[in-house]
N, CA, C and O atoms as a GROMACS GRO file, in nm:
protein
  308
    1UNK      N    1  -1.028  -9.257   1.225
    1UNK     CA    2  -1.125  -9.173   1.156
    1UNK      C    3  -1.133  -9.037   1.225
    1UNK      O    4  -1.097  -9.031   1.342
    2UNK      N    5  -1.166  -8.956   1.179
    2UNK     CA    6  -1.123  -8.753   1.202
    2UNK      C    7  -1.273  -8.739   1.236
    2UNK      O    8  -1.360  -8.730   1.149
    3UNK      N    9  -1.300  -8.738   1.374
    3UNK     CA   10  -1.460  -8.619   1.415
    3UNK      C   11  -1.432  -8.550   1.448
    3UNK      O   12  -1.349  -8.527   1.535
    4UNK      N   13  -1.549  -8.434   1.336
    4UNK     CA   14  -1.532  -8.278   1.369
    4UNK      C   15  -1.663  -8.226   1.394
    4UNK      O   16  -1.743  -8.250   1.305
    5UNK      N   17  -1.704  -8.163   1.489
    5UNK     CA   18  -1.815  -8.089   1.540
    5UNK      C   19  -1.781  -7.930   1.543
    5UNK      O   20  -1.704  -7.868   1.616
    6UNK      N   21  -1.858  -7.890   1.447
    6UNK     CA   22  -1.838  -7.761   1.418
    6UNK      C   23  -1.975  -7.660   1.477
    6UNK      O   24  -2.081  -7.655   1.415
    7UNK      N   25  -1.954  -7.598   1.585
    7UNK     CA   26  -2.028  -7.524   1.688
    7UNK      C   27  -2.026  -7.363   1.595
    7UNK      O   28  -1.936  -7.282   1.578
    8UNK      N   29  -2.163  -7.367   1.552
    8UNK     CA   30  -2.248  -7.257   1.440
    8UNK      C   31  -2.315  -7.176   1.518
    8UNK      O   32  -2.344  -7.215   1.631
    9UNK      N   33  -2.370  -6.995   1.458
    9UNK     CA   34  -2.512  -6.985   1.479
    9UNK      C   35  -2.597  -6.961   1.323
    9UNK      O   36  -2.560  -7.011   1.217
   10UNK      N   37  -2.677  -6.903   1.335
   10UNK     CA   38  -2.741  -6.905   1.231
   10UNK      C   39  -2.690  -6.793   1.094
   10UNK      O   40  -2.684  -6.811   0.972
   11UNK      N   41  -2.658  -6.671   1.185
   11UNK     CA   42  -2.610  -6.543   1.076
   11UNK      C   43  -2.460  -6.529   1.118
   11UNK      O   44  -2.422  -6.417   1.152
   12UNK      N   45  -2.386  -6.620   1.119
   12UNK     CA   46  -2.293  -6.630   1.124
   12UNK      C   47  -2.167  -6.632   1.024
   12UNK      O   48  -2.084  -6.721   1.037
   13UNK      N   49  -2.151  -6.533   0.924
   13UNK     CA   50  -2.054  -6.555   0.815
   13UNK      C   51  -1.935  -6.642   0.807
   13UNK      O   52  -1.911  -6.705   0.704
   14UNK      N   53  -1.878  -6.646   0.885
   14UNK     CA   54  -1.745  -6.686   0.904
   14UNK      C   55  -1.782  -6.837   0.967
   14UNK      O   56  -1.692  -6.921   0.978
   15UNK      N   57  -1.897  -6.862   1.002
   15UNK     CA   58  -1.953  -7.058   1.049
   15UNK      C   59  -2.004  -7.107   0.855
   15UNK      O   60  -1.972  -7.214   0.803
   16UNK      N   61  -2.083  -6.997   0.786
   16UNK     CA   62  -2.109  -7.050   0.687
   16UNK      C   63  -1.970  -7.055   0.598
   16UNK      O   64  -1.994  -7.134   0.507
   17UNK      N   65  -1.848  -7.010   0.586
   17UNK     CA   66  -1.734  -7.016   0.545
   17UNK      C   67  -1.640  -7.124   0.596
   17UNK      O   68  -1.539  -7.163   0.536
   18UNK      N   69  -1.689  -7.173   0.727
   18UNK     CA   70  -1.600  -7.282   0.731
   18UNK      C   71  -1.694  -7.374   0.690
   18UNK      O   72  -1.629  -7.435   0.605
   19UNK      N   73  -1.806  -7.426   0.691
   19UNK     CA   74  -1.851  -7.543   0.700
   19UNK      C   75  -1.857  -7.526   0.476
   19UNK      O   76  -1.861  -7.632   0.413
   20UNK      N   77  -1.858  -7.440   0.425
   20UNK     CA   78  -1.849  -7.430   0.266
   20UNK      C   79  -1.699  -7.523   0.249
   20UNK      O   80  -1.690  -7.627   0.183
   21UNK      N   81  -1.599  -7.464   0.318
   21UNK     CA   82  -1.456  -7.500   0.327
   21UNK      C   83  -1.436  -7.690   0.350
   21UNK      O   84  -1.407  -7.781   0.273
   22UNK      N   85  -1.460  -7.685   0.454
   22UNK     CA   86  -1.510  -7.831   0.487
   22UNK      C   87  -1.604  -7.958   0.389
   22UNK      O   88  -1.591  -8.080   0.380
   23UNK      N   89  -1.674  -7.883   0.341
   23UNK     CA   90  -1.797  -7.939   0.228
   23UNK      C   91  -1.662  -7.985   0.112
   23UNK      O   92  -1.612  -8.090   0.072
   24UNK      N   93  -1.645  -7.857   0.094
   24UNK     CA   94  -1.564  -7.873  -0.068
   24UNK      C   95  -1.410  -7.960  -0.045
   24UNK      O   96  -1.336  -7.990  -0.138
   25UNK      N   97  -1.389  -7.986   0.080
   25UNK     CA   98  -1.232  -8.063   0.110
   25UNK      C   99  -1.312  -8.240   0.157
   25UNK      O  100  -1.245  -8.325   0.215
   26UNK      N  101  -1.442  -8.259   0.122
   26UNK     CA  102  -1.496  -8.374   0.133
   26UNK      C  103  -1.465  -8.459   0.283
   26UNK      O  104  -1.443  -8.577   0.310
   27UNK      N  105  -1.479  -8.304   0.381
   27UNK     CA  106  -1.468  -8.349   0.503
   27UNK      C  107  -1.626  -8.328   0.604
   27UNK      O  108  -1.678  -8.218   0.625
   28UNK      N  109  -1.686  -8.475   0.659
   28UNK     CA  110  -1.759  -8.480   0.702
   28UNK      C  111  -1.754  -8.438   0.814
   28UNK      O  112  -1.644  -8.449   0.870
   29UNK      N  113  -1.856  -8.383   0.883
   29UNK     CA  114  -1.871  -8.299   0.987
   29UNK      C  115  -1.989  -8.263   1.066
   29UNK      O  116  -2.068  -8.201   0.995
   30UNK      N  117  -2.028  -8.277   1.176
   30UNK     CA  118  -2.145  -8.235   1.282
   30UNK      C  119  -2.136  -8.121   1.281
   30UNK      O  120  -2.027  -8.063   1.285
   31UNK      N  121  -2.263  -8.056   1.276
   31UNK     CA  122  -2.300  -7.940   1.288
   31UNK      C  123  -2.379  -7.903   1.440
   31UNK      O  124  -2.476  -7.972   1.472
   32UNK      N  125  -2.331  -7.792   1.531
   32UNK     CA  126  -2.399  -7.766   1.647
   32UNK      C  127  -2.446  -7.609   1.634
   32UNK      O  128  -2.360  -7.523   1.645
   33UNK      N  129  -2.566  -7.577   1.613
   33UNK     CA  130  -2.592  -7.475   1.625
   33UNK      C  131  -2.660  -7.422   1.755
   33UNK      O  132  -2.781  -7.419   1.777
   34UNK      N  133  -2.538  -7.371   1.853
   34UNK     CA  134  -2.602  -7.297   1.983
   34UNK      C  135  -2.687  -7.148   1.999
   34UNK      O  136  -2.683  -7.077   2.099
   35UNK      N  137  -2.756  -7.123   1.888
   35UNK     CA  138  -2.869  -7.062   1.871
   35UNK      C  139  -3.006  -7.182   1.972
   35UNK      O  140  -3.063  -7.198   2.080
   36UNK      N  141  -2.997  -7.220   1.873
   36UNK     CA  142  -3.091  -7.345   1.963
   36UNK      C  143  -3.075  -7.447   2.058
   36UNK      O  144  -3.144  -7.547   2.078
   37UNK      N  145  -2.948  -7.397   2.128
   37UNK     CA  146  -2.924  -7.497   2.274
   37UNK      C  147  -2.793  -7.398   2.337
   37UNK      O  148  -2.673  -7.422   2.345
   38UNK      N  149  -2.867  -7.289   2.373
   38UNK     CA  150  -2.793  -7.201   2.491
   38UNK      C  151  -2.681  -7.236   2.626
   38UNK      O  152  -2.598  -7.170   2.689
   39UNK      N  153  -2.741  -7.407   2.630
   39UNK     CA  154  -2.666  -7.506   2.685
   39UNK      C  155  -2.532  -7.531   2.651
   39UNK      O  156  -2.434  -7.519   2.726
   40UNK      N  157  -2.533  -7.562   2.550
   40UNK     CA  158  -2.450  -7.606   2.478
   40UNK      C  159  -2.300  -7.454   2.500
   40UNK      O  160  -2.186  -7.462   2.544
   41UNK      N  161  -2.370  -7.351   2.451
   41UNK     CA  162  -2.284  -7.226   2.472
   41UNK      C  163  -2.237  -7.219   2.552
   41UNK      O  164  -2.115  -7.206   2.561
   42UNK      N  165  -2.335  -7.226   2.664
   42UNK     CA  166  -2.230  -7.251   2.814
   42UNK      C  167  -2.128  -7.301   2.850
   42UNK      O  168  -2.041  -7.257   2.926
   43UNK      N  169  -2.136  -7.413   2.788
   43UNK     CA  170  -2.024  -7.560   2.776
   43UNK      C  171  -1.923  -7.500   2.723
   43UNK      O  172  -1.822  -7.480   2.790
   44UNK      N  173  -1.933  -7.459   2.587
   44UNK     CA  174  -1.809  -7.390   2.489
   44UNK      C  175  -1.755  -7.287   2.577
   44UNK      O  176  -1.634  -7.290   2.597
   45UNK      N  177  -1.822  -7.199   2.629
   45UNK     CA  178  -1.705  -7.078   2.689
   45UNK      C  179  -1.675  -7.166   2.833
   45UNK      O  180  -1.598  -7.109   2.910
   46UNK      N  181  -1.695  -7.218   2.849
   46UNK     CA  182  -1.637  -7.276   2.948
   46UNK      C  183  -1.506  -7.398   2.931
   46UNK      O  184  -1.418  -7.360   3.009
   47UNK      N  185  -1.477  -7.483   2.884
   47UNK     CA  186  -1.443  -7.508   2.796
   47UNK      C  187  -1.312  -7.430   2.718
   47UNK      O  188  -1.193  -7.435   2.748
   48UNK      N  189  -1.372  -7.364   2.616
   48UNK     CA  190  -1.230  -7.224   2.568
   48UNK      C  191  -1.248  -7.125   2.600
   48UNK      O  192  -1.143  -7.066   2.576
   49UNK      N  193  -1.350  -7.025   2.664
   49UNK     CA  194  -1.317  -6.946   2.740
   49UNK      C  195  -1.375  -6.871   2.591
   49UNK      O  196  -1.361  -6.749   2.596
   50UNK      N  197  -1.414  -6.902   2.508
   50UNK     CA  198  -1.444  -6.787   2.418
   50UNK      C  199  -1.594  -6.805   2.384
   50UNK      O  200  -1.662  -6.907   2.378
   51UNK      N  201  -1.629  -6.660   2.362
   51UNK     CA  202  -1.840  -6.624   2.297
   51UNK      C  203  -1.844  -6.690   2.162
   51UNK      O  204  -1.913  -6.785   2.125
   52UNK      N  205  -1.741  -6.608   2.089
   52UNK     CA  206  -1.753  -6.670   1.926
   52UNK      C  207  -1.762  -6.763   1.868
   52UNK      O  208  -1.700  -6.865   1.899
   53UNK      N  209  -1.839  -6.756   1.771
   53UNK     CA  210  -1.807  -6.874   1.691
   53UNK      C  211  -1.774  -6.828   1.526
   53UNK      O  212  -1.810  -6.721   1.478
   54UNK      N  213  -1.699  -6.929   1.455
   54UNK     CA  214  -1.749  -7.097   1.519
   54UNK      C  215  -1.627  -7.132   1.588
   54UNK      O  216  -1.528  -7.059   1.582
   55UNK      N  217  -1.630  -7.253   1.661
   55UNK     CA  218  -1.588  -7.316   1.725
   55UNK      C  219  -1.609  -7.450   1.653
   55UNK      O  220  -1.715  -7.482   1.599
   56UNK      N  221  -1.485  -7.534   1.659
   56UNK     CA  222  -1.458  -7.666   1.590
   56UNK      C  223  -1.374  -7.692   1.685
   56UNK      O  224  -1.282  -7.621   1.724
   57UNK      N  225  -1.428  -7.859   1.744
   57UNK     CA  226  -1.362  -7.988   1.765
   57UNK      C  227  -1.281  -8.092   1.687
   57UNK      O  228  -1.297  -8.213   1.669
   58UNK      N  229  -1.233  -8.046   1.667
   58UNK     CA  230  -1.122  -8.147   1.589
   58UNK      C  231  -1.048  -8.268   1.638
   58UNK      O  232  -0.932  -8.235   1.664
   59UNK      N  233  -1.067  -8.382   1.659
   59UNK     CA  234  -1.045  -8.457   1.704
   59UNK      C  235  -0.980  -8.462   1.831
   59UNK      O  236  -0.861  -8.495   1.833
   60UNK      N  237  -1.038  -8.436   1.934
   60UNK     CA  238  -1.040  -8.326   2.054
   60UNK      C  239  -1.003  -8.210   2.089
   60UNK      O  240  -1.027  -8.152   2.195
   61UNK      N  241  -0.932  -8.168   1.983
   61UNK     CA  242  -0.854  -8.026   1.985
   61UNK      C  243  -0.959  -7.944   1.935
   61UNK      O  244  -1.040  -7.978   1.849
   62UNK      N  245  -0.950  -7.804   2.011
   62UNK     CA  246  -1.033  -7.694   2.000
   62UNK      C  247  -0.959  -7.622   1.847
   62UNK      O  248  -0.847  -7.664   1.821
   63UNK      N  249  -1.000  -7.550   1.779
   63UNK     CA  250  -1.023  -7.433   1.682
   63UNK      C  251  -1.142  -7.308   1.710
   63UNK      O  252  -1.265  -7.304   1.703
   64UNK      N  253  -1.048  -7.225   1.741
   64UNK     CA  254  -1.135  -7.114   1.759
   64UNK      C  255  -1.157  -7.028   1.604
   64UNK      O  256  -1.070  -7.035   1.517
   65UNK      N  257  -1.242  -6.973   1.590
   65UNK     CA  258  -1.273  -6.894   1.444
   65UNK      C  259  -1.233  -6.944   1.315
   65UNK      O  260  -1.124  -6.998   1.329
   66UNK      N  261  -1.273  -6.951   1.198
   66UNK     CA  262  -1.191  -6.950   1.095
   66UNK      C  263  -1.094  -6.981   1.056
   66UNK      O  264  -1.014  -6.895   1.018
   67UNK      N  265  -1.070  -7.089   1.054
   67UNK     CA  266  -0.902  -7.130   1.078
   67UNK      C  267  -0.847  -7.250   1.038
   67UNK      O  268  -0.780  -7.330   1.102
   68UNK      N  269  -0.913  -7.256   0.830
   68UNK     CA  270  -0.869  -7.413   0.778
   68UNK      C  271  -0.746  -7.467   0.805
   68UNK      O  272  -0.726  -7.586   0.831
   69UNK      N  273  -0.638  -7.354   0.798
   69UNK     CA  274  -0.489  -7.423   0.815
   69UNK      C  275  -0.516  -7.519   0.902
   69UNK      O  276  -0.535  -7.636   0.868
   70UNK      N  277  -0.523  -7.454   1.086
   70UNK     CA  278  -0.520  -7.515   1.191
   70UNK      C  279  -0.618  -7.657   1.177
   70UNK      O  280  -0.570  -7.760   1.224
   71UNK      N  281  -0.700  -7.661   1.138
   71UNK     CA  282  -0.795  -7.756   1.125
   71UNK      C  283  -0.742  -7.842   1.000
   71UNK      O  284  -0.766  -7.960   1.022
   72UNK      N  285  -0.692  -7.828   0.906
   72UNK     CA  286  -0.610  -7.912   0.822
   72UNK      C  287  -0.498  -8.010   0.856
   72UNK      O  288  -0.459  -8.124   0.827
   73UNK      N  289  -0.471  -7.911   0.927
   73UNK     CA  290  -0.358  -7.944   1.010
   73UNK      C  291  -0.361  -8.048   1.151
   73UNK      O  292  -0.272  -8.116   1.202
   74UNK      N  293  -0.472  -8.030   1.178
   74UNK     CA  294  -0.521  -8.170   1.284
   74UNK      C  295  -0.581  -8.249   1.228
   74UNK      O  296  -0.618  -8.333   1.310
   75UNK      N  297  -0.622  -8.277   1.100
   75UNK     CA  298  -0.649  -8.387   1.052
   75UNK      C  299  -0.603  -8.480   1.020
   75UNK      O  300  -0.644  -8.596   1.013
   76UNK      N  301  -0.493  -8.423   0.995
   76UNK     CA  302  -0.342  -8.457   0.904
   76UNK      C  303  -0.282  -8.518   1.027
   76UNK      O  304  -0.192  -8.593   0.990
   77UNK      N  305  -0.296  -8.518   1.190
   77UNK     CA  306  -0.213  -8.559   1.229
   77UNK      C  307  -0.283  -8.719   1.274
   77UNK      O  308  -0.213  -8.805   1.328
   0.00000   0.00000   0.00000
């Protein structure tokens, strides 16, 4: 089974574009919004080394930004 934790903030265009993307490919998914756990942010740039989001876990594999291919593409494997 494929877990994906998809690391959001709130005015985030490109987090509400993947998780629309995700919705409509009937792929279930955790939502982390590090607006409300600064903690959590810490973890992520530490971790990949990157501020942005979103950030998706893909069945342990990182996805940085926007990036259905890549994330299609680890589902698939």
């Amino acid at each position: 089974m494929n877990s994906i934790t998809v690391f959001t903030t709130t005015q985030c265009p490109y987090c509400v574009m993947l998780k629309s993307f995700l919705t409509a490919q009937n792929v279930d998914f955790e939502e982390v919004n590090v607006e409300q756990n600064p903690e959590i942010m810490q973890q992520l740039v530490a971790e990949t080394g990157q501020m942005g989001v979103p950030q998706s876990r893909v069945n342990g594999q990182w996805v940085v930004g926007f990036d259905p291919d890549a994330i299609v593409g680890l589902l698939k494997k």
